[in-house]
Every structure is written in structure tokens, then in C-alpha cells.
N, C-alpha and C positions, 0 to 999 in steps of 0.2 A: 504494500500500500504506500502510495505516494507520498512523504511528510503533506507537502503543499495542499493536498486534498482531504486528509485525512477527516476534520472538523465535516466537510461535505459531506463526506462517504459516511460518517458515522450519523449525520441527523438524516441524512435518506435512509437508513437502517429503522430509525425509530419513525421514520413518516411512513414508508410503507408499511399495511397492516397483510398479516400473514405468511406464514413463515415458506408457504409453495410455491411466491415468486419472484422468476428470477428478471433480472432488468440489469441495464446499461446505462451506467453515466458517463455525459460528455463536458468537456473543461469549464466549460461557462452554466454550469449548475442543472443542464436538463435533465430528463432522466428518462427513459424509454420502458416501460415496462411490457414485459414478455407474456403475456399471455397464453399462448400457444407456441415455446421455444421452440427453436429447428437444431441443426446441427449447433453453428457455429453462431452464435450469442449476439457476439460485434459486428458480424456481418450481417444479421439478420434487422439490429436497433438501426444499423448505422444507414441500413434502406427504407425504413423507415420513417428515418428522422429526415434523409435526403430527401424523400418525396413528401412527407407530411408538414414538416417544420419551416422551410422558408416562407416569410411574411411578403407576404400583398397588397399594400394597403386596398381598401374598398371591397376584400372578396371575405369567404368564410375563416382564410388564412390569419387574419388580422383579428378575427372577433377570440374574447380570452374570459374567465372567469376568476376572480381571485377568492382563493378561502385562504382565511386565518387559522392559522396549525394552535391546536390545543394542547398538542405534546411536545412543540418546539418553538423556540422562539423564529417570528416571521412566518412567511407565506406561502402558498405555492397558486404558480398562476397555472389553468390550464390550457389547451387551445382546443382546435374543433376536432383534432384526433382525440381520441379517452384516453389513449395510454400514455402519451405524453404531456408530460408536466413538469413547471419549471422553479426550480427553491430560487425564492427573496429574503436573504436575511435579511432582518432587520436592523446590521448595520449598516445596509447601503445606500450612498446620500444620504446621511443624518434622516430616517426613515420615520420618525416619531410626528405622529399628526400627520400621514400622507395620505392620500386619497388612493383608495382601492384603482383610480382612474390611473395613477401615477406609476402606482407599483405592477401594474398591468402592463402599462406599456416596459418597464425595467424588464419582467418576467419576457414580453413578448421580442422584445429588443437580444435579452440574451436565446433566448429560441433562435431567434434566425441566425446569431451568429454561431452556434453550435453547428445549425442545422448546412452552414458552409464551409466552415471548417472541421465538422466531423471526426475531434479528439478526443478518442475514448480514454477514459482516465479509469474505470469500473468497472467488472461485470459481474454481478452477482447471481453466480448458476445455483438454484437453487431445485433444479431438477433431481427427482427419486432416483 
């Protein structure tokens, strides 16, 4: 495990519930969850993330939902695929008092840039 990432990789451990999936995180905080894993983990997140994750502005790419995490501090923004989803801590840009509008577009901002540079930092196979 990466020093650099480790804080990340350990609150996506505690944000995903259930211990039967496995999922892919990439550097800028997404996280692809696997539903139906294949072979290969990273190959499988990182198409994806390639065809699901880059923003549009004006189409269904751009629209995003934020929930406030109960079990960790900050957020996770979603977009119009289900299985991916992106962590906002809540240190980012002094985050205190911001508008779900705000931390939506951070969340959907780092989406796209995963979703282009495509740097897996993660993969948690949690396959039987």
C-alpha cells in the first residue's frame, strides 16, 4: 500500500459496506466498485471508468448527487453510473459551510480527471 494513499484507501475500506466487494481506486479519490468482477480487476474498473467517468457539461455525465458519510469525515459525490463514486474530504478548500453544489462539482471535477488519467492506486479483490 502506497504511504501517499494510505488515509484514502483506509476511509474507502470503512465507506464501502460489505465485506463481498471488490472495487478499484484511482489517484484523485474515485473508486469503481465491482459488482460483477471479471478476471482482471484494473482492467475491468479502468473501462469503466474510461467510458463512464469523463464529464460533459449539459448531458447525464455532469448531473452528480452528494451524501454526507456518517462513518467518515466528508462526502462522497456520485454520478449517473451506480458504481462509481467519488470521496470529498473535508479538508478540501477549507470545506466547512460549503454547498453540496460546491462539493459536487470538486467530487465531479476529480471524476473526470481520474476518468483521463486512469491511475490505479487500489484494488480490493474481495472475490471467494
Amino acid at each position: 500500500m502506497d504511504d501517499d494513499y494510505h488515509d484514502l484507501i483506509e476511509t474507502w475500506h470503512g465507506i464501502i459496506q460489505g465485506d463481498s466487494k471488490s472495487w478499484v481506486l484511482f489517484e484523485h479519490g474515485t473508486c469503481v466498485i465491482l459488482m460483477q468482477p471479471q478476471t482482471d480487476l484494473a482492467a475491468q474498473a479502468t473501462a469503466l471508468l474510461a467510458e463512464w467517468g469523463p464529464v460533459q457539461v449539459g448531458t447525464d455525465s455532469a448531473d452528480f448527487d452528494v451524501i454526507e458519510l456518517a462513518n467518515a469525515p466528508g462526502w462522497v459525490v456520485t454520478c449517473y453510473h451506480p458504481d462509481i463514486l467519488v470521496y470529498v474530504p473535508p479538508d478540501d478548500e477549507n470545506m466547512a459551510g460549503t454547498s453540496d453544489v460546491v462539493i459536487g462539482l470538486i467530487g465531479r471535477a476529480r471524476r473526470d480527471e481520474d476518468a483521463k488519467e486512469l491511475n490505479v492506486i487500489h484494488i480490493e479483490d474481495r472475490r471467494s
